[in-house]
NULUMLUM-523801 format. One line per field, with one value per atom (N, C-alpha, C, O, CB): chain; x, y, z; residue number from 1. Coordinates in steps of 0.05 Angstrom, whole numbers, plus 5000, padded with zeros to 4 digits. Glycine has a CB too. Example, Ala and Ser with C-alpha at 12.3 -4.5 7.8 and 13.67 -1.06 7.14 Angstrom:
<rs>
ch (A A A A A A A A A A);
px (5264 5246 5264 5285 5226 5257 5273 5258 5268 5282);
py (4886 4910 4934 4934 4911 4955 4979 5001 5023 4988);
pz (5156 5156 5156 5169 5181 5142 5143 5157 5161 5114);
i (1 1 1 1 1 2 2 2 2 2);
</rs>
This chain:
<rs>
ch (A A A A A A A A A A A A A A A A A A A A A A A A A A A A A A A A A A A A A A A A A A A A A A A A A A A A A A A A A A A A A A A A A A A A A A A A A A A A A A A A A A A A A A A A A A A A A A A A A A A A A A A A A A A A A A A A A A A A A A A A A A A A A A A A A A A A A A A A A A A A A A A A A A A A A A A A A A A A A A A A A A A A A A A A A A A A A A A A A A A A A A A A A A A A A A A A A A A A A A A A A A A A A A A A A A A A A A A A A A A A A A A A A A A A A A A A A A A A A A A A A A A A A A A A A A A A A A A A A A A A A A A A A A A A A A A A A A A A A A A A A A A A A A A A A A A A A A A A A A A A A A A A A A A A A A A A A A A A A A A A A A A A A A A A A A A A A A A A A A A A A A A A A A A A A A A A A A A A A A A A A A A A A A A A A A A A A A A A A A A A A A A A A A A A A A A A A A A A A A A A A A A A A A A A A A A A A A A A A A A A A A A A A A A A A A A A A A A A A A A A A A A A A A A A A A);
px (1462 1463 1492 1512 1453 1492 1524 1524 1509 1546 1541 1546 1564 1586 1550 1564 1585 1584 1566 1587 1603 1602 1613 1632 1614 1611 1625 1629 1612 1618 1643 1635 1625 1628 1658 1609 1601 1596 1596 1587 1593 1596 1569 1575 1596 1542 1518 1496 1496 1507 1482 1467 1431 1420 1462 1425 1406 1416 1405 1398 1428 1444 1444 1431 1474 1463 1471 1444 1442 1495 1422 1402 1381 1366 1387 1387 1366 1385 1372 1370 1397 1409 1421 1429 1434 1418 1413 1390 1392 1417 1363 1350 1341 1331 1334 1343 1338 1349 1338 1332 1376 1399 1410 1414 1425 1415 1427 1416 1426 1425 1386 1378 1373 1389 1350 1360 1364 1384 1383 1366 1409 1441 1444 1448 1461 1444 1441 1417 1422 1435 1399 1378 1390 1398 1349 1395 1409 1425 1424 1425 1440 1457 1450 1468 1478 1433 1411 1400 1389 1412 1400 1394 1373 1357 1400 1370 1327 1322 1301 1317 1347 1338 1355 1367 1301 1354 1378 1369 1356 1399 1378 1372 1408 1431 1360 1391 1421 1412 1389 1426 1433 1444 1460 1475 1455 1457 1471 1497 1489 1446 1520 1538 1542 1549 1565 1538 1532 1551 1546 1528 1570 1601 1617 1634 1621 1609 1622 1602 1589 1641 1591 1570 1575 1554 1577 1592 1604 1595 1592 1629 1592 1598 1570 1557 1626 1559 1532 1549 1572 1507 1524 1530 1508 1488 1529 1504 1485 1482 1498 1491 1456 1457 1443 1420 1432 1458 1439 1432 1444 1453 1414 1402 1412 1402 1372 1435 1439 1474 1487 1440 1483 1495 1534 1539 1482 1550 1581 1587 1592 1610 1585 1585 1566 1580 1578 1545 1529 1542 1543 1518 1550 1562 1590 1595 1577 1608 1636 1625 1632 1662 1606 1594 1590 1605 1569 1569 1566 1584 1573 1553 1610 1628 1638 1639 1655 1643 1660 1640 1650 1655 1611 1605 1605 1598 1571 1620 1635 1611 1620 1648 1584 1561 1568 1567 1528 1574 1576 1593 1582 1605 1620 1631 1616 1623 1662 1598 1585 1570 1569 1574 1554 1532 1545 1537 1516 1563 1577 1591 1595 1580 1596 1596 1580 1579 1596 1561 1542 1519 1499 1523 1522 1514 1530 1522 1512 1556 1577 1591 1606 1569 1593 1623 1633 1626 1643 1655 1683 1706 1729 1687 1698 1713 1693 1669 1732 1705 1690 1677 1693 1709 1644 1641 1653 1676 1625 1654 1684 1648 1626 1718 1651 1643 1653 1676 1659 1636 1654 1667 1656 1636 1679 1691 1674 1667 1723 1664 1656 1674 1695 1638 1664 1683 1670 1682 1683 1647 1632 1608 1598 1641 1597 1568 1565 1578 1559 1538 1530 1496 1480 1541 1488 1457 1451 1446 1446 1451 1434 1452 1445 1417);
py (1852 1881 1889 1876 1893 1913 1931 1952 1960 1922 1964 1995 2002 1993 2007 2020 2033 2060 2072 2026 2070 2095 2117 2104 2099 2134 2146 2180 2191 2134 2195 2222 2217 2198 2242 2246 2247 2277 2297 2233 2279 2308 2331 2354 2304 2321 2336 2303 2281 2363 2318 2303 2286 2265 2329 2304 2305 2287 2265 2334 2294 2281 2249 2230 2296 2250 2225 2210 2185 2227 2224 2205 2191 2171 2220 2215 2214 2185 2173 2250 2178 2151 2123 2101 2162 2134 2114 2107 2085 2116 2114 2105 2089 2068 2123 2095 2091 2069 2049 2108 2083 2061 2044 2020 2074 2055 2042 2015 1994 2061 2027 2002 1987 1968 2005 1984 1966 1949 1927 1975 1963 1951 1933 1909 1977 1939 1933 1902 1881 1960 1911 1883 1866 1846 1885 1868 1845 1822 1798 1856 1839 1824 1818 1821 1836 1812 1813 1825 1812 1802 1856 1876 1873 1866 1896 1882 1875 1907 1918 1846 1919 1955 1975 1966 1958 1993 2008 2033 2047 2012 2043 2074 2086 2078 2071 2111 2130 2148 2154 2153 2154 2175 2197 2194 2166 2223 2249 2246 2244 2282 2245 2250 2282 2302 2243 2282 2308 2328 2352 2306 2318 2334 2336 2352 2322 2317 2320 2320 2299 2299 2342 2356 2334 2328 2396 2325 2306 2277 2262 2305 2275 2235 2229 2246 2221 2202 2190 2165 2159 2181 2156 2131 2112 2125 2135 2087 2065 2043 2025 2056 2044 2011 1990 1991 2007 1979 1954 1937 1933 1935 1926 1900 1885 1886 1902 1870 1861 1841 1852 1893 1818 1817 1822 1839 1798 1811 1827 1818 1836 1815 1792 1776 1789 1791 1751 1797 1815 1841 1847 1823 1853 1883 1882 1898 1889 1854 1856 1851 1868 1832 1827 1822 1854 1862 1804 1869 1889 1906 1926 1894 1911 1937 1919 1931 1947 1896 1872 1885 1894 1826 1889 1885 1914 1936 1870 1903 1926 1951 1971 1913 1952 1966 1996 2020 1942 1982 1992 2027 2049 1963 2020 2048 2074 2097 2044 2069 2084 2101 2125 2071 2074 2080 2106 2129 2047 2091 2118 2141 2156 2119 2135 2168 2183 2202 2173 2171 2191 2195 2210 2175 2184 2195 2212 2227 2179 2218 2239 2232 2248 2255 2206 2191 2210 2226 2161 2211 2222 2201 2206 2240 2178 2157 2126 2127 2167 2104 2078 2070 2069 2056 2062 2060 2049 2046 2052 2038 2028 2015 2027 2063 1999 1974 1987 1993 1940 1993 1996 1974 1953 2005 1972 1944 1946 1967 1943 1921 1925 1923 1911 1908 1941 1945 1921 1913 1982 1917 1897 1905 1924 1906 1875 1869 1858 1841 1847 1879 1873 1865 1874 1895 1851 1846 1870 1863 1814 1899 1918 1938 1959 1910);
pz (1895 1895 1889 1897 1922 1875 1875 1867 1849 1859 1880 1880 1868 1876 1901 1848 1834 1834 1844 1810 1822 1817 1789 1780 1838 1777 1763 1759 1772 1746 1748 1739 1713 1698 1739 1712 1698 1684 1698 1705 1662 1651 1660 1666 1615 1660 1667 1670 1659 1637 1691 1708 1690 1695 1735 1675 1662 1635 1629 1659 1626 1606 1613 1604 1606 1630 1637 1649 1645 1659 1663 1671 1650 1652 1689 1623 1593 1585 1567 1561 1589 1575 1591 1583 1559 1623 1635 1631 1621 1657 1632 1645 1615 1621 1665 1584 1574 1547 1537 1579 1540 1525 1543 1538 1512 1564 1591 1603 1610 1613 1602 1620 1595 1597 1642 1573 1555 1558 1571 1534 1542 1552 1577 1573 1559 1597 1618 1629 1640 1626 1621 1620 1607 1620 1606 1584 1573 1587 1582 1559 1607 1623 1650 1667 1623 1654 1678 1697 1715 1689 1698 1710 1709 1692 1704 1740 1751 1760 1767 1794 1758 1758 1779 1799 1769 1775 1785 1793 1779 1765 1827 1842 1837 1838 1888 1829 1826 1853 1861 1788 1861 1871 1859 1839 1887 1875 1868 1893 1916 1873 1891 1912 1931 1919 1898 1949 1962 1960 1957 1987 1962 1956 1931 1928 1972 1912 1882 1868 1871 1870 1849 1834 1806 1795 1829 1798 1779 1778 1759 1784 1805 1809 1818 1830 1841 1810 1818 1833 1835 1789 1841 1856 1846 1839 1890 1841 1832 1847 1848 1808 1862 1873 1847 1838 1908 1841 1819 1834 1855 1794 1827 1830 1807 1784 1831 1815 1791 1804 1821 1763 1793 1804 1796 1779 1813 1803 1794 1766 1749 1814 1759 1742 1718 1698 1754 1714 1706 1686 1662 1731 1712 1715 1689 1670 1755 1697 1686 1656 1639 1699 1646 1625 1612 1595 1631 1622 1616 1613 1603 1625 1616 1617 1586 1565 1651 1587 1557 1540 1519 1557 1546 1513 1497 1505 1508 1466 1452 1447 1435 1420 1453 1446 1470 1466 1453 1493 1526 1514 1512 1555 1507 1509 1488 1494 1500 1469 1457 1475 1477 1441 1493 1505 1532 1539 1517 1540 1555 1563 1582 1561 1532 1520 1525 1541 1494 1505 1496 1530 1528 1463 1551 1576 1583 1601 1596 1573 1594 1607 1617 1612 1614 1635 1629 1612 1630 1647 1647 1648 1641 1671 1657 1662 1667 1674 1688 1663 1659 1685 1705 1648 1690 1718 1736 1727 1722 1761 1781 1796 1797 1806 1802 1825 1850 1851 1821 1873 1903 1913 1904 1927 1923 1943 1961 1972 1958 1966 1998 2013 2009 2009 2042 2061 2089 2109 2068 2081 2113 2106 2093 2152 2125 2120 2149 2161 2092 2159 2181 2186 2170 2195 2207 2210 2228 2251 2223 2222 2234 2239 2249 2258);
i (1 1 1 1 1 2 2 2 2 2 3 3 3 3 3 4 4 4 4 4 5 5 5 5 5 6 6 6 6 6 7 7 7 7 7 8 8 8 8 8 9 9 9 9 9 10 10 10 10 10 11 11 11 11 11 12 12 12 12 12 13 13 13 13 13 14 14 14 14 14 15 15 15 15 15 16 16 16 16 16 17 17 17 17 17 18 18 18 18 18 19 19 19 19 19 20 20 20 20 20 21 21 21 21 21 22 22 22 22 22 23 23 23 23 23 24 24 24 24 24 25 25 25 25 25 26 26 26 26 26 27 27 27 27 27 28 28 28 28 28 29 29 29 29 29 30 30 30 30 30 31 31 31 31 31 32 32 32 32 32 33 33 33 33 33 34 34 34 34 34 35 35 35 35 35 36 36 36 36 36 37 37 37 37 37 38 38 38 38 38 39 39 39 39 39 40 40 40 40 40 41 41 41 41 41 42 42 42 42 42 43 43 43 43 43 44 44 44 44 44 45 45 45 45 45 46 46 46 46 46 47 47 47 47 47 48 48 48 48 48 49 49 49 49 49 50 50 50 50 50 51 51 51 51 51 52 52 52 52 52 53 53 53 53 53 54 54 54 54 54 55 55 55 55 55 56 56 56 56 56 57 57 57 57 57 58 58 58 58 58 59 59 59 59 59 60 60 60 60 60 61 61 61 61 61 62 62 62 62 62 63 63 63 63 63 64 64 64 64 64 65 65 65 65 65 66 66 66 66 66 67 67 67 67 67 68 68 68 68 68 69 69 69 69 69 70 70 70 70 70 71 71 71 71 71 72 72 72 72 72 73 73 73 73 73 74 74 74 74 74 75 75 75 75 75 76 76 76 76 76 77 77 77 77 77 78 78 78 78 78 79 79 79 79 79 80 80 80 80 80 81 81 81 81 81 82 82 82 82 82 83 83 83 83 83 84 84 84 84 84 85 85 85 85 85 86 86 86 86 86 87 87 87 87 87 88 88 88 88 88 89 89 89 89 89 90 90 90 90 90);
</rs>
C-alpha cells in the first residue's frame, strides 16, 4: 500500500483521467487499484491509497508517457508519496 498526494486544478477533470489514462498507465507498473480521497481543508489536493507497491510508484513517475498524462488531469505539481510516520496493530 501507499499514499500520496497532489494538487490539482478541478476535481472532475482530474478523476476523468485517473480513473481512466491513469489507471492504464499505472497497471502497467503493477497497480492492483487505487481509492482517492477529497482533502477536507484544501479544495485543490486529493489523497490516494494504492495498492500498489513504492518501487511501482517511482517506475511510474520515470516513465516518459507519465508527465503528459498529468497534465492533462490538472496536477499542479508532480504526485509526492507520504512518508510514513508509524505503524501500529490497532
Amino acid at each position: 500500500m501507499l499514499l500520496a498526494t497532489t494538487k490539482i486544478e478541478d476535481f472532475d477533470r482530474f478523476l476523468k483521467i485517473f480513473s481512466t489514462k491513469g489507471a492504464a498507465k499505472r497497471k502497467q507498473y503493477g497497480s492492483k487499484g487505487a481509492t482517492v480521497f477529497r482533502d477536507p481543508t484544501e479544495d485543490d489536493r486529493v489523497w490516494v491509497i494504492f495498492d500498489w507497491d513504492a518501487e511501482g510508484f517511482k517506475n511510474f513517475l520515470s516513465d516518459p508517457e507519465v508527465p503528459a498524462i498529468i497534465q492533462e488531469a490538472g496536477h499542479k505539481g508532480r504526485p509526492q508519496a507520504a512518508r510514513l510516520g508509524g505503524q501500529y496493530n490497532a
